[in-house]
C-alpha positions as protocol buffer text, in pm:
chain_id: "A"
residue {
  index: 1
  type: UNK
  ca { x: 374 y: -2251 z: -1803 }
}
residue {
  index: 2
  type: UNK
  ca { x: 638 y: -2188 z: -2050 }
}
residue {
  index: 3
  type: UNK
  ca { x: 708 y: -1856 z: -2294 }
}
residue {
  index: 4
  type: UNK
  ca { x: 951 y: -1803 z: -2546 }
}
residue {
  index: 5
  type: UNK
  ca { x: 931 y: -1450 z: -2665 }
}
residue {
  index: 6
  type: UNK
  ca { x: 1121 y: -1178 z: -2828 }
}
residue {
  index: 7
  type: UNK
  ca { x: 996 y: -819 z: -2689 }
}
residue {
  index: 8
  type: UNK
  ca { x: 719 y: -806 z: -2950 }
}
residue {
  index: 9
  type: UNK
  ca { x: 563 y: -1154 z: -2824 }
}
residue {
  index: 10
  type: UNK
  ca { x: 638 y: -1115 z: -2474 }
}
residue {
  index: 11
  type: UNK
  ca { x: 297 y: -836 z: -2504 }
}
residue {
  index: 12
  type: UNK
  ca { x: 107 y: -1100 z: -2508 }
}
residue {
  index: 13
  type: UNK
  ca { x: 263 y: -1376 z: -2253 }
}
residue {
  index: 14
  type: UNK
  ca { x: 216 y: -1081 z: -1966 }
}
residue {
  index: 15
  type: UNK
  ca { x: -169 y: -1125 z: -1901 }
}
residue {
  index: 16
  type: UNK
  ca { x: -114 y: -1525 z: -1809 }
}
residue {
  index: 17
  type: UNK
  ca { x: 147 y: -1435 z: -1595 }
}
residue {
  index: 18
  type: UNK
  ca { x: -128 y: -1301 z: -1351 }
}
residue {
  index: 19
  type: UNK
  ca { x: -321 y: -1590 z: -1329 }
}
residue {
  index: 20
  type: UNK
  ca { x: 3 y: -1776 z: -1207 }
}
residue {
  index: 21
  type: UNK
  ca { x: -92 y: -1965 z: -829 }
}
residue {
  index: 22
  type: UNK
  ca { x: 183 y: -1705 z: -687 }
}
residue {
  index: 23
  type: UNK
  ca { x: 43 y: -1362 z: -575 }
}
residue {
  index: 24
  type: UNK
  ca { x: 435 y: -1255 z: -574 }
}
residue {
  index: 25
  type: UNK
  ca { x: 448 y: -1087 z: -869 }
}
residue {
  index: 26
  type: UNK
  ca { x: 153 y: -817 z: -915 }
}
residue {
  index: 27
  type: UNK
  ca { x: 242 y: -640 z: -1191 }
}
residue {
  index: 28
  type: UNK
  ca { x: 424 y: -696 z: -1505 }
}
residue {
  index: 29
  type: UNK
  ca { x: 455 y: -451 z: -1803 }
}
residue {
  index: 30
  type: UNK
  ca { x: 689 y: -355 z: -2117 }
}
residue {
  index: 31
  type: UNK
  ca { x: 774 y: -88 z: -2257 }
}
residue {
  index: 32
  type: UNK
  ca { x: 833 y: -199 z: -2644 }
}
residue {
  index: 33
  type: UNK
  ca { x: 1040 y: 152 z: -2689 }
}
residue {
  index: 34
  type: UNK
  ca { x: 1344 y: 61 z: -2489 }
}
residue {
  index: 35
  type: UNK
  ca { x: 1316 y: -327 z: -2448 }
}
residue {
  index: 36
  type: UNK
  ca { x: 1219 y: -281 z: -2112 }
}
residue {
  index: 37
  type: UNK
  ca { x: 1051 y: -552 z: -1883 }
}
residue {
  index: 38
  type: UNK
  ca { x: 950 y: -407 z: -1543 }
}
residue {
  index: 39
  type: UNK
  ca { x: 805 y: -685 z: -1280 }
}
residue {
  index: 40
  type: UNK
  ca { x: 650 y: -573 z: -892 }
}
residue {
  index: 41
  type: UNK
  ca { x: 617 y: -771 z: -689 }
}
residue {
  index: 42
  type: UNK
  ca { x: 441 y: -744 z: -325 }
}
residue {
  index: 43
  type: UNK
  ca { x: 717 y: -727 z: -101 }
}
residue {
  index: 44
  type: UNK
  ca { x: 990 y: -917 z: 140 }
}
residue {
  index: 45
  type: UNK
  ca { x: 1323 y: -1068 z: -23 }
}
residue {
  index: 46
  type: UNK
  ca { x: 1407 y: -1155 z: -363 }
}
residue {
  index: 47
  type: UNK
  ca { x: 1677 y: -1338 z: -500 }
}
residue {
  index: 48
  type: UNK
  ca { x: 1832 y: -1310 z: -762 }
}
residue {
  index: 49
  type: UNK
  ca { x: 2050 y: -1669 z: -859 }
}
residue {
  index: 50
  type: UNK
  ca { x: 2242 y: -1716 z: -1233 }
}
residue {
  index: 51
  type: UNK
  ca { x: 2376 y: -2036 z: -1288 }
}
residue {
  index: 52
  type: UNK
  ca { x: 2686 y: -1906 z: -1333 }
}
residue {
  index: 53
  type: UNK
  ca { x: 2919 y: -1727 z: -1048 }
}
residue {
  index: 54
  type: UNK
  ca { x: 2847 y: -1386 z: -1070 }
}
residue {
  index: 55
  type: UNK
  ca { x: 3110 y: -1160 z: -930 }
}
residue {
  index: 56
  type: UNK
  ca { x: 3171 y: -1115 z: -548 }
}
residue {
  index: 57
  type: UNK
  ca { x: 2902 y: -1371 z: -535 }
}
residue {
  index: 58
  type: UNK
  ca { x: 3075 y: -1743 z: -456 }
}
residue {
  index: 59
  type: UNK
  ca { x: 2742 y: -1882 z: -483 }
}
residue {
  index: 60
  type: UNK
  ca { x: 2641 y: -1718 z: -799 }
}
residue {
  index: 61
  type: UNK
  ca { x: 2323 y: -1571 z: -595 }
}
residue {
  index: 62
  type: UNK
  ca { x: 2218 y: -1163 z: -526 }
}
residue {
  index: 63
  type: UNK
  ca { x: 1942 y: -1133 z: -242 }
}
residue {
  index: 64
  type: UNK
  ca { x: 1777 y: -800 z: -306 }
}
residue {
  index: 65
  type: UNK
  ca { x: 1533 y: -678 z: -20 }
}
residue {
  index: 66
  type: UNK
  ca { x: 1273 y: -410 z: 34 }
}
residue {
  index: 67
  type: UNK
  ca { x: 1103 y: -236 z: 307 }
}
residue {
  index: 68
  type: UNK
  ca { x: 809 y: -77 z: 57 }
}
residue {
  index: 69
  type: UNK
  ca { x: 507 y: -347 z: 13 }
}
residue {
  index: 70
  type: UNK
  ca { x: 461 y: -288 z: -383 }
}
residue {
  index: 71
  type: UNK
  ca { x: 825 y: -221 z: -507 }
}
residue {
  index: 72
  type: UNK
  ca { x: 951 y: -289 z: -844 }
}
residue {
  index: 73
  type: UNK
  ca { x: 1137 y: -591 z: -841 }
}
residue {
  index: 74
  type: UNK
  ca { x: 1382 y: -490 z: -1085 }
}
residue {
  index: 75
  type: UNK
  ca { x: 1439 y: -362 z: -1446 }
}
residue {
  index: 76
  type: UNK
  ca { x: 1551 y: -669 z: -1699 }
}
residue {
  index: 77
  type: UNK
  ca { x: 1668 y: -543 z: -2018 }
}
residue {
  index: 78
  type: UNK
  ca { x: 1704 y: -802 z: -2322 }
}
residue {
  index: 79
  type: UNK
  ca { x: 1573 y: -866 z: -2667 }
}
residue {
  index: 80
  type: UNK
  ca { x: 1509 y: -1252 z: -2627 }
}
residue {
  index: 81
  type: UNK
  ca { x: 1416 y: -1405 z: -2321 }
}
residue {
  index: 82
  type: UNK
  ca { x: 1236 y: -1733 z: -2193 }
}
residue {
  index: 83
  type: UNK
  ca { x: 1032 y: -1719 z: -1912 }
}
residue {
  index: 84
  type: UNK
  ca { x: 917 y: -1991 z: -1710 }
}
residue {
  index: 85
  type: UNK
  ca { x: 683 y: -1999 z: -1438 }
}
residue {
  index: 86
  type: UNK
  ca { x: 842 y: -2202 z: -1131 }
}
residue {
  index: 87
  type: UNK
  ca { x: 604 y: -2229 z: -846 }
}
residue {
  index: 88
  type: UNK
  ca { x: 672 y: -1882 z: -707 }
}
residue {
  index: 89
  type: UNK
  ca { x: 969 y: -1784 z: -886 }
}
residue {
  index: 90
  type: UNK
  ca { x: 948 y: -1664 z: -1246 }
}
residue {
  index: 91
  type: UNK
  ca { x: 1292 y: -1758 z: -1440 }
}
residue {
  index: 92
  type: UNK
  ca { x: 1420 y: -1540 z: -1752 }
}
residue {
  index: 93
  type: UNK
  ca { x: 1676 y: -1722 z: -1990 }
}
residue {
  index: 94
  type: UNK
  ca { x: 1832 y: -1485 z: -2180 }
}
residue {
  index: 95
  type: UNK
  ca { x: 1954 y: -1583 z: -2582 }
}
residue {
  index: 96
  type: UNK
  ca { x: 2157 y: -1280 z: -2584 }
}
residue {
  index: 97
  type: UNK
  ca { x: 2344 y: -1352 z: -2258 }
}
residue {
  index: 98
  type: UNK
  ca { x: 2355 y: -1013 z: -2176 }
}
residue {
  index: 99
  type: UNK
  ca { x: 2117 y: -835 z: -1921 }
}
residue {
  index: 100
  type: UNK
  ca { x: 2082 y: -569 z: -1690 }
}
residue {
  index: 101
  type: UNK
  ca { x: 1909 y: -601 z: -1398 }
}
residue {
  index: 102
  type: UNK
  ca { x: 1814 y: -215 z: -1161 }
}
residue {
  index: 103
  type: UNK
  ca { x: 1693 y: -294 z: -885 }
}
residue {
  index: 104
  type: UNK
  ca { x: 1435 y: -34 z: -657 }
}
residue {
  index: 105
  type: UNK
  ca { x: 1493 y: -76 z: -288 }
}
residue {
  index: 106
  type: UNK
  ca { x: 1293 y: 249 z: -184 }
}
residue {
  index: 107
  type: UNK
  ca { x: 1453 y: 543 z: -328 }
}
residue {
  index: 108
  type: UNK
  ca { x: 1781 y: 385 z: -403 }
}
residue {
  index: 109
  type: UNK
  ca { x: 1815 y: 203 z: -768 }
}
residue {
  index: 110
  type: UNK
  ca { x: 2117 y: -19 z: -772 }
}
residue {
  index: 111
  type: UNK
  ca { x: 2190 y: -161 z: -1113 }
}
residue {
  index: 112
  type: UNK
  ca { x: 2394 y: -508 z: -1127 }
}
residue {
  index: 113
  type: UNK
  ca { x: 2530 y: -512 z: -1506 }
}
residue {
  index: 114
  type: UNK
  ca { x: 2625 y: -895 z: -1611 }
}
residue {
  index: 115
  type: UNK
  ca { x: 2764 y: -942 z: -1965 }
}
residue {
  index: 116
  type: UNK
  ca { x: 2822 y: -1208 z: -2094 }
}
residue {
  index: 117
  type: UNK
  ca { x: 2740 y: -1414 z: -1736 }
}
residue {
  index: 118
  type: UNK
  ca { x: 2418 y: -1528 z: -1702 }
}
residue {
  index: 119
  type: UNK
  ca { x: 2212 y: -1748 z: -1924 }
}
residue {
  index: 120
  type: UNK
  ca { x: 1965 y: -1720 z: -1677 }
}
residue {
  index: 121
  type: UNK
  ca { x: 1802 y: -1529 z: -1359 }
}
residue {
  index: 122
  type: UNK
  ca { x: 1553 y: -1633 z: -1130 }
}
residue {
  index: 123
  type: UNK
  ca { x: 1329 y: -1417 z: -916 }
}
residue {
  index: 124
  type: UNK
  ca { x: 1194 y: -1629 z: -658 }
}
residue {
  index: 125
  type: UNK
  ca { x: 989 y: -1463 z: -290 }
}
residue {
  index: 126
  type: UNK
  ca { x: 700 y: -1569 z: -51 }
}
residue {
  index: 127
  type: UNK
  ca { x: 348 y: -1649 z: -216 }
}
residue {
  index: 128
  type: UNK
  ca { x: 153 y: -1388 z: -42 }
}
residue {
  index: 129
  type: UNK
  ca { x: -260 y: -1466 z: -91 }
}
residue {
  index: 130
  type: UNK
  ca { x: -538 y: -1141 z: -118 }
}
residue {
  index: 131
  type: UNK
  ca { x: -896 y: -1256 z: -54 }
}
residue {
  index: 132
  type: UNK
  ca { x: -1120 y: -1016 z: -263 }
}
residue {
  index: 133
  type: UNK
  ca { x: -1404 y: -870 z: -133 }
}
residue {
  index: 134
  type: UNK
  ca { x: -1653 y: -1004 z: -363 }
}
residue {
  index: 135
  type: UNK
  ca { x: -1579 y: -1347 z: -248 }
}
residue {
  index: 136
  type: UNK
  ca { x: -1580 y: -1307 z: 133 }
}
residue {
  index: 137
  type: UNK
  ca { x: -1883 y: -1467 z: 374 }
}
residue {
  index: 138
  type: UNK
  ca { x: -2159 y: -1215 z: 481 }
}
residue {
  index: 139
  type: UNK
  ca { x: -1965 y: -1251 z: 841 }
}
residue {
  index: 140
  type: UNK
  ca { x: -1640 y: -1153 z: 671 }
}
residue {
  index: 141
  type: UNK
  ca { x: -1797 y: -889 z: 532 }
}
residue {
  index: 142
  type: UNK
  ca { x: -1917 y: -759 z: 847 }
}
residue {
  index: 143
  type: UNK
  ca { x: -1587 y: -778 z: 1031 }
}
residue {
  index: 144
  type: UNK
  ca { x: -1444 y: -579 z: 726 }
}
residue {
  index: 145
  type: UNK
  ca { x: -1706 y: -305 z: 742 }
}
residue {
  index: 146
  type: UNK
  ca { x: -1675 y: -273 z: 1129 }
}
residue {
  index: 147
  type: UNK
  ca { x: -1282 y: -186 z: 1099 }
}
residue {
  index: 148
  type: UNK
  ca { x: -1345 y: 29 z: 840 }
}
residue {
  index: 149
  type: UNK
  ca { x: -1622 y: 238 z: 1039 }
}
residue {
  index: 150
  type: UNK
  ca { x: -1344 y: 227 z: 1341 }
}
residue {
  index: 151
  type: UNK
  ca { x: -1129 y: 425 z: 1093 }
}
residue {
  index: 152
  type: UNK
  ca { x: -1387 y: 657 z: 982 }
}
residue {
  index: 153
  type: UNK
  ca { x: -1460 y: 749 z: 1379 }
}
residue {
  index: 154
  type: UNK
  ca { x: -1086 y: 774 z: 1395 }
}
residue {
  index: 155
  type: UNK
  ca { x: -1021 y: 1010 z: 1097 }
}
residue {
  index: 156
  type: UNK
  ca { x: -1323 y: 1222 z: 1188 }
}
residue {
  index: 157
  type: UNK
  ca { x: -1259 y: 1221 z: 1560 }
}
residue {
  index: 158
  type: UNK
  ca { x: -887 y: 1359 z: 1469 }
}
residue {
  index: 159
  type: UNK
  ca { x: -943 y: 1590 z: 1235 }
}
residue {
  index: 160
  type: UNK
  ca { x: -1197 y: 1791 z: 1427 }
}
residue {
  index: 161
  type: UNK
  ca { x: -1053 y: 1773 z: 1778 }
}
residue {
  index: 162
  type: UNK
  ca { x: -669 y: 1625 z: 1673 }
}
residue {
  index: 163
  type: UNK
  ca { x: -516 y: 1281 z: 1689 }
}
residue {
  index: 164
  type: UNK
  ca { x: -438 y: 1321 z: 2074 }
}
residue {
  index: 165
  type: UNK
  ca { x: -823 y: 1304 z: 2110 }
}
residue {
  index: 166
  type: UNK
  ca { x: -867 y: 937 z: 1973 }
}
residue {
  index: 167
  type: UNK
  ca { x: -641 y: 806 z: 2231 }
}
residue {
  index: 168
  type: UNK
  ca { x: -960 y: 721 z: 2483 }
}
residue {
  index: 169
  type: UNK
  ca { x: -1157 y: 615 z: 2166 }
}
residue {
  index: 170
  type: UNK
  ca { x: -848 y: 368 z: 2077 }
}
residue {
  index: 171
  type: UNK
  ca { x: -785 y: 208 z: 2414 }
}
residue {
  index: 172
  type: UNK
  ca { x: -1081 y: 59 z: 2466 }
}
residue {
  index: 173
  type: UNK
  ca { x: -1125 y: -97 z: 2148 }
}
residue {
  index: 174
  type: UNK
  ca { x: -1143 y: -477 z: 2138 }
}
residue {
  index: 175
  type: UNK
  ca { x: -877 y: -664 z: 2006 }
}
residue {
  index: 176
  type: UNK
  ca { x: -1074 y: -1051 z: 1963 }
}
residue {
  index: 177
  type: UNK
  ca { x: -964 y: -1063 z: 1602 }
}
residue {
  index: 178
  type: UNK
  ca { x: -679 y: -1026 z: 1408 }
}
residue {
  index: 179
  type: UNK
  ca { x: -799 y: -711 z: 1257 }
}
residue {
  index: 180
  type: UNK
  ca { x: -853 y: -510 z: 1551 }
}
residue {
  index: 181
  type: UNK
  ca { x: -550 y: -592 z: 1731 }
}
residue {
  index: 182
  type: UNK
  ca { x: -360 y: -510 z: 1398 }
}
residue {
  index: 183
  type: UNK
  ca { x: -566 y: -204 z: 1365 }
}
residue {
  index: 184
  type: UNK
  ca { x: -514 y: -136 z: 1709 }
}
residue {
  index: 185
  type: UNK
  ca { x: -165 y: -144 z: 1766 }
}
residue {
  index: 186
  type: UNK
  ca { x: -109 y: 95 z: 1444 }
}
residue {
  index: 187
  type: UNK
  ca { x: -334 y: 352 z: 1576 }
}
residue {
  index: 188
  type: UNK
  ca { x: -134 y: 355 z: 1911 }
}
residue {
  index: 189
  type: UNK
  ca { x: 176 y: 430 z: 1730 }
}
residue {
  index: 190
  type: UNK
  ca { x: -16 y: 737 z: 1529 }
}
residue {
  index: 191
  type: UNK
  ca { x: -126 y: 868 z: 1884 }
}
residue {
  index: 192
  type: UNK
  ca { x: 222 y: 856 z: 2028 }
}
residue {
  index: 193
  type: UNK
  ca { x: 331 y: 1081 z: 1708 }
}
residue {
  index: 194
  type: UNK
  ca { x: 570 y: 812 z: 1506 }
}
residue {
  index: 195
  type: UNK
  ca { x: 714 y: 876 z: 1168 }
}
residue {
  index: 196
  type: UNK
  ca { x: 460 y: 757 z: 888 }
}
residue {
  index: 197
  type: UNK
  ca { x: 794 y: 563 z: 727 }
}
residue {
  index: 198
  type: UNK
  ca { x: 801 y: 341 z: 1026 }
}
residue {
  index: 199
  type: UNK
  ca { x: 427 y: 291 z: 1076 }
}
residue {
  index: 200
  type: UNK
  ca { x: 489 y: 143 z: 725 }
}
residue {
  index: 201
  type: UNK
  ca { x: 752 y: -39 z: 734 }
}
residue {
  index: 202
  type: UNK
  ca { x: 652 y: -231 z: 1106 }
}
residue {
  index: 203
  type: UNK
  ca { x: 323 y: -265 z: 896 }
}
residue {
  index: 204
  type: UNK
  ca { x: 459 y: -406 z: 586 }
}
residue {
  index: 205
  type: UNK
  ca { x: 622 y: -624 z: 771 }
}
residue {
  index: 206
  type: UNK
  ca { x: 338 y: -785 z: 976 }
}
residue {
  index: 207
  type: UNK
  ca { x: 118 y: -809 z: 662 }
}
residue {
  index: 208
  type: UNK
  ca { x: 455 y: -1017 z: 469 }
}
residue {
  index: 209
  type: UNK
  ca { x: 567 y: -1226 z: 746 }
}
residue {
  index: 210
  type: UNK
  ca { x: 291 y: -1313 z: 954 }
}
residue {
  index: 211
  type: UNK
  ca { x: 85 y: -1649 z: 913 }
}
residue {
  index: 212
  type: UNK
  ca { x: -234 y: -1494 z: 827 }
}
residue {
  index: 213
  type: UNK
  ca { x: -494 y: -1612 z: 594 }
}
residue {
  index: 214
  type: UNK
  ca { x: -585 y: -1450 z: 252 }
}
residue {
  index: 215
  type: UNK
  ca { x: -906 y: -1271 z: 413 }
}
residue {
  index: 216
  type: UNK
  ca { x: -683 y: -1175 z: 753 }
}
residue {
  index: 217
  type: UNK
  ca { x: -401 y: -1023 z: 499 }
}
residue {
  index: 218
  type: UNK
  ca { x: -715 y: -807 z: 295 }
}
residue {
  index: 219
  type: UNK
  ca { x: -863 y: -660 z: 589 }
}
residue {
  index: 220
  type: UNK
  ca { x: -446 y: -587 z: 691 }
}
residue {
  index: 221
  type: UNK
  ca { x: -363 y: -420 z: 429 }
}
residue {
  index: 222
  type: UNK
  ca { x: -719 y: -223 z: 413 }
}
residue {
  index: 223
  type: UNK
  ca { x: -627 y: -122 z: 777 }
}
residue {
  index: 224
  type: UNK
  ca { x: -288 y: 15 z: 719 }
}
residue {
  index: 225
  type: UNK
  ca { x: -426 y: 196 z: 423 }
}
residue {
  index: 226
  type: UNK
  ca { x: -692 y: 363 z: 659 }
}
residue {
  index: 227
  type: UNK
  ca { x: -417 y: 438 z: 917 }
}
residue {
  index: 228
  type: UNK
  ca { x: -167 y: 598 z: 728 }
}
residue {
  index: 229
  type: UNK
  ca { x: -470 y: 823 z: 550 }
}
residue {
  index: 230
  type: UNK
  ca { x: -575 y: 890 z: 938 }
}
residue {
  index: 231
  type: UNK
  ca { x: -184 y: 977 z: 1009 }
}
residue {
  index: 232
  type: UNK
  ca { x: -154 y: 1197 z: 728 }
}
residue {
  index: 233
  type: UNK
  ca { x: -447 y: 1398 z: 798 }
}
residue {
  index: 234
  type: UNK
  ca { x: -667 y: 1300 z: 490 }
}
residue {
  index: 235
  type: UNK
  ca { x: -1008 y: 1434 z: 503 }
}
residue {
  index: 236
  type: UNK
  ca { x: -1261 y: 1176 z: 589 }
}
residue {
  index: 237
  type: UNK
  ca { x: -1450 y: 1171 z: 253 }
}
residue {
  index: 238
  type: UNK
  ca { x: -1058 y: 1072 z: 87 }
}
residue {
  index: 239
  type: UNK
  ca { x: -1024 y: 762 z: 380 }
}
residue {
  index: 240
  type: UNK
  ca { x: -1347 y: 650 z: 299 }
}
residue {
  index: 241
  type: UNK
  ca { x: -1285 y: 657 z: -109 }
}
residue {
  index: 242
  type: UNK
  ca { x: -919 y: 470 z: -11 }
}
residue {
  index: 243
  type: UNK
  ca { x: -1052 y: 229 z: 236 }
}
residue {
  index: 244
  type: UNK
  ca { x: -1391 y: 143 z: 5 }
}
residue {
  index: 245
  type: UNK
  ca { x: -1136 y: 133 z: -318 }
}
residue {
  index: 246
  type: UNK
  ca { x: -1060 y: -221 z: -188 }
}
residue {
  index: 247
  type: UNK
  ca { x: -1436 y: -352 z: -231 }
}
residue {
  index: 248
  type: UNK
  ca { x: -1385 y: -281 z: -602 }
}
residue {
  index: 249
  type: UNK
  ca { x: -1547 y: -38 z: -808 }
}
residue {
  index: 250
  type: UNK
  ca { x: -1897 y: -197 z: -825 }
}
residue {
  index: 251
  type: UNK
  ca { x: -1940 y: -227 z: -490 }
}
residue {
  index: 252
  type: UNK
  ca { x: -1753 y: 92 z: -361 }
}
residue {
  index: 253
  type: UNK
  ca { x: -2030 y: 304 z: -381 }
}
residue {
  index: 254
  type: UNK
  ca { x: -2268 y: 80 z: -187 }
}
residue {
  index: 255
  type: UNK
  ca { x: -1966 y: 89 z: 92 }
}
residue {
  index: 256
  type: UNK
  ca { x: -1889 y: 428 z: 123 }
}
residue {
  index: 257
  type: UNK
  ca { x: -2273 y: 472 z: 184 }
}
residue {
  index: 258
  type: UNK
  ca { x: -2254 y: 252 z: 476 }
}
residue {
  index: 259
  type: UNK
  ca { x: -1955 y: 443 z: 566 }
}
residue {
  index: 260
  type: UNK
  ca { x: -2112 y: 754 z: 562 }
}
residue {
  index: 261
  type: UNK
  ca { x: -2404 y: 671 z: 753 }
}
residue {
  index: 262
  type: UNK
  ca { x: -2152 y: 528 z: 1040 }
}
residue {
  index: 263
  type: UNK
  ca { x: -2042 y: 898 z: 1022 }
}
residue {
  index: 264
  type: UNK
  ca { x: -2353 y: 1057 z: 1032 }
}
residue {
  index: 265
  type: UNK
  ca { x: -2431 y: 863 z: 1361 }
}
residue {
  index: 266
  type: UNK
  ca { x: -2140 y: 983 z: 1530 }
}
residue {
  index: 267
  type: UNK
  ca { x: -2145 y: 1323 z: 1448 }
}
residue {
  index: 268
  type: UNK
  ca { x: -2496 y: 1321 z: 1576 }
}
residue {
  index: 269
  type: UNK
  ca { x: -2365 y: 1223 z: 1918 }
}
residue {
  index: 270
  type: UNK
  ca { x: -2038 y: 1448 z: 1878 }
}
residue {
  index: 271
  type: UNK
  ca { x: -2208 y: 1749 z: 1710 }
}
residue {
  index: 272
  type: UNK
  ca { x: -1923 y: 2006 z: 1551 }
}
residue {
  index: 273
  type: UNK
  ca { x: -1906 y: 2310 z: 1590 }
}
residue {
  index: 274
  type: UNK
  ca { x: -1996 y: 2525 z: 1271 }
}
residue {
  index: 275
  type: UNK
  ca { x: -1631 y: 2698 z: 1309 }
}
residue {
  index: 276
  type: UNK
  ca { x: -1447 y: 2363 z: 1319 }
}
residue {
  index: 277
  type: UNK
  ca { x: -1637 y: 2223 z: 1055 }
}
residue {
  index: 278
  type: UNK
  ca { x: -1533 y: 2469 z: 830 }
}
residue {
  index: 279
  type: UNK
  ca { x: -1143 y: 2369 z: 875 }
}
residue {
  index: 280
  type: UNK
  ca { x: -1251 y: 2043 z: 864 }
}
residue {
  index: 281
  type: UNK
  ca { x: -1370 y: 2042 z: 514 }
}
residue {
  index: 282
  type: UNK
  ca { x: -1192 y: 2316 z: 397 }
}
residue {
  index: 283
  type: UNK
  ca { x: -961 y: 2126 z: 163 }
}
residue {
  index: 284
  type: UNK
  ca { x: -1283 y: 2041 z: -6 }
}
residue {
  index: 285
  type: UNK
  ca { x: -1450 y: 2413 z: 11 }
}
residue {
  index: 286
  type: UNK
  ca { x: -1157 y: 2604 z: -63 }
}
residue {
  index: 287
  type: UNK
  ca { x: -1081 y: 2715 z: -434 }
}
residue {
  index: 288
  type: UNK
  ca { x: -739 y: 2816 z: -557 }
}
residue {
  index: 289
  type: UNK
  ca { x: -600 y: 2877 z: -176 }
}
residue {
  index: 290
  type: UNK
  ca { x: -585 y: 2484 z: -201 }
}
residue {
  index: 291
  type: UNK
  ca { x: -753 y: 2455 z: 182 }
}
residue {
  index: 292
  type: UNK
  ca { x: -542 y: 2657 z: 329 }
}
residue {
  index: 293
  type: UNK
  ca { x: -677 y: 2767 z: 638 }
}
residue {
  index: 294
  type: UNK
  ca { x: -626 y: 3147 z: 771 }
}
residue {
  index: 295
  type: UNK
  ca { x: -416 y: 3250 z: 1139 }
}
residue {
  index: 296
  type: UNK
  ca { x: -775 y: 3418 z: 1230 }
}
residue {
  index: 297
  type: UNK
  ca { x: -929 y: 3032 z: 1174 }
}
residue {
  index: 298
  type: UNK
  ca { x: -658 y: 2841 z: 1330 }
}
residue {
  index: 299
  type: UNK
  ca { x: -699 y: 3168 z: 1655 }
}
residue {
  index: 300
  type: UNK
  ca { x: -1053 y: 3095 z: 1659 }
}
residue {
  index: 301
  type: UNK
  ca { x: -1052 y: 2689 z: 1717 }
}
residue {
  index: 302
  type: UNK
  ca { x: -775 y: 2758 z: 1948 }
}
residue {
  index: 303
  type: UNK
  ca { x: -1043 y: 2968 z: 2166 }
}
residue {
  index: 304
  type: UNK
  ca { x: -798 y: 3277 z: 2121 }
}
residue {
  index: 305
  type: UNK
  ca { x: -852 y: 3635 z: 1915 }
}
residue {
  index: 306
  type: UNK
  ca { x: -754 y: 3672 z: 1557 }
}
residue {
  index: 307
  type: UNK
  ca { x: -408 y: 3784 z: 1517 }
}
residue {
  index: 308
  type: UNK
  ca { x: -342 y: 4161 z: 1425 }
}
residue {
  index: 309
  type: UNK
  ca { x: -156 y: 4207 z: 1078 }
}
residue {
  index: 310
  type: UNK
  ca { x: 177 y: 4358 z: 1113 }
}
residue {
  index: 311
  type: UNK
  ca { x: 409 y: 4488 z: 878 }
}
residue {
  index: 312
  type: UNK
  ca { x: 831 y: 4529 z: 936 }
}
């Protein structure tokens, strides 16, 4: 699959980009104002090799890496380019021989100018494969379902009695598949109170590098999604919108239903009481305060008397 396109006519060679074989590069889009080509990718190293020495480079190749899972690959700046489609690398020629590259590694944008250097760049990484919900078994299903209600006993558990109080619920989960043990293991370190940057980035890096198969690497991702929401302290109803957002928009509704009923079920058996219900939802009931919740509320669920106002 071969383009040759100024900035006008590459508009139109972006939509077969995504039906390339390679699942490395997500997202492409241009911005026809300032000649600008950005391409994401999903994750792990990618290099960067001109076919002429570029300098402090003997070999002519740049290996840029990042620890987010969707980061922009880079910004490529040029009038004319050719790109090619290489297996899983994409390769821009460039007519005008004159580019500039930014690369995104987290917050950090490092720009590598080369004038008058490189006829050509290639952006090469590893083919990473998505299953989508739509085409997984009935049992797949099921599996994905039963880590997502895990997540919604997790999120509700933690909000109404704190994340210390899924630690019993956690243990004792099964880890037979993939999922759960994945699932598992990121829960333990949102117990034991680690940074949401490295729950990330030891996630990331299981769903990039390990051998898993395009339904294992879904349900992955869907997991680490759910975690992170749990981590952050997202009300249930928001996990449950993220988590089902990965059955598509069809189905989604359908989902959360299921979702909801799993939460139903154990609030039944865990009733809540009416003052800790209120802070649970009341990011969703409060108006302009924005859910803030009050020192006599926070007294209250602590089991101790509201706080007397003072004044200095």
């Amino acid at each position: 699959m071969k383009f040759t396109a100024n900035t006008l006519a590459l508009q139109k060679a972006i939509m077969p980009f995504t039906e390339l074989e390679t699942n490395l590069f997500s997202a492409m889009e241009l911005n026809l104002k300032s000649d600008v080509l950005t391409i994401s990718a999903r994750g792990g190293s990618v290099k960067i090799k001109s076919e002429l020495p570029v300098s402090d480079c003997e070999d002519g190749t740049v290996v840029v890496s990042f620890e987010t899972f969707l980061p922009s690959i880079g910004i490529i700046k040029s009038e004319n380019v050719t790109v090619e489609s290489k297996g899983e690398s994409l390769l821009f020629s460039f007519d005008d021989k004159s580019v500039e590259i930014d690369t995104v590694n987290g917050d950090v944008v490092e720009r590598i100018d080369i004038e008058n250097k490189v006829p050509s760049v290639e952006l090469t990484g590893k083919n990473m494969d998505f299953a989508k919900y739509a085409d997984l078994s009935e049992a797949q299903k099921t599996e994905f379902l039963e880590l997502a209600e895990i997540l919604v006993v997790c999120s509700t558990k933690g909000r109404n009695e704190g994340l210390l109080a899924i630690d019993e619920y956690v243990s004792a989960l099964k880890t037979e598949t993939k999922g759960r043990l994945f699932l598992k293991k990121m829960l333990t370190f949102v117990i034991d109170g680690v940074d949401s940057t490295i729950i990330r980035q030891i996630g990331e890096s299981y769903l990039f590098y390990d051998d898993a198969d395009s339904f294992e690497r879904f349900t992955l991702d869907m997991v680490l999604t759910g975690v992170l929401s749990i981590q952050l302290g997202d009300n249930p109803w928001i996990l449950m919108e993220k988590i089902a957002s990965f059955t598509g928009i069809v189905e989604s509704g359908k989902f959360i239903e299921k979702l909801l009923q799993k939460k139903d079920e154990y609030e039944k058996k865990h009733p809540v009481s009416s003052q800790n219900e209120n802070i649970l939802y009341a990011d969703f009931n409060a108006g302009e305060e924005g859910g803030t919740i009050s020192q006599d509320e926070i007294d209250a669920l602590l089991g101790g008397t509201p706080a007397e106002n003072t004044q200095d």
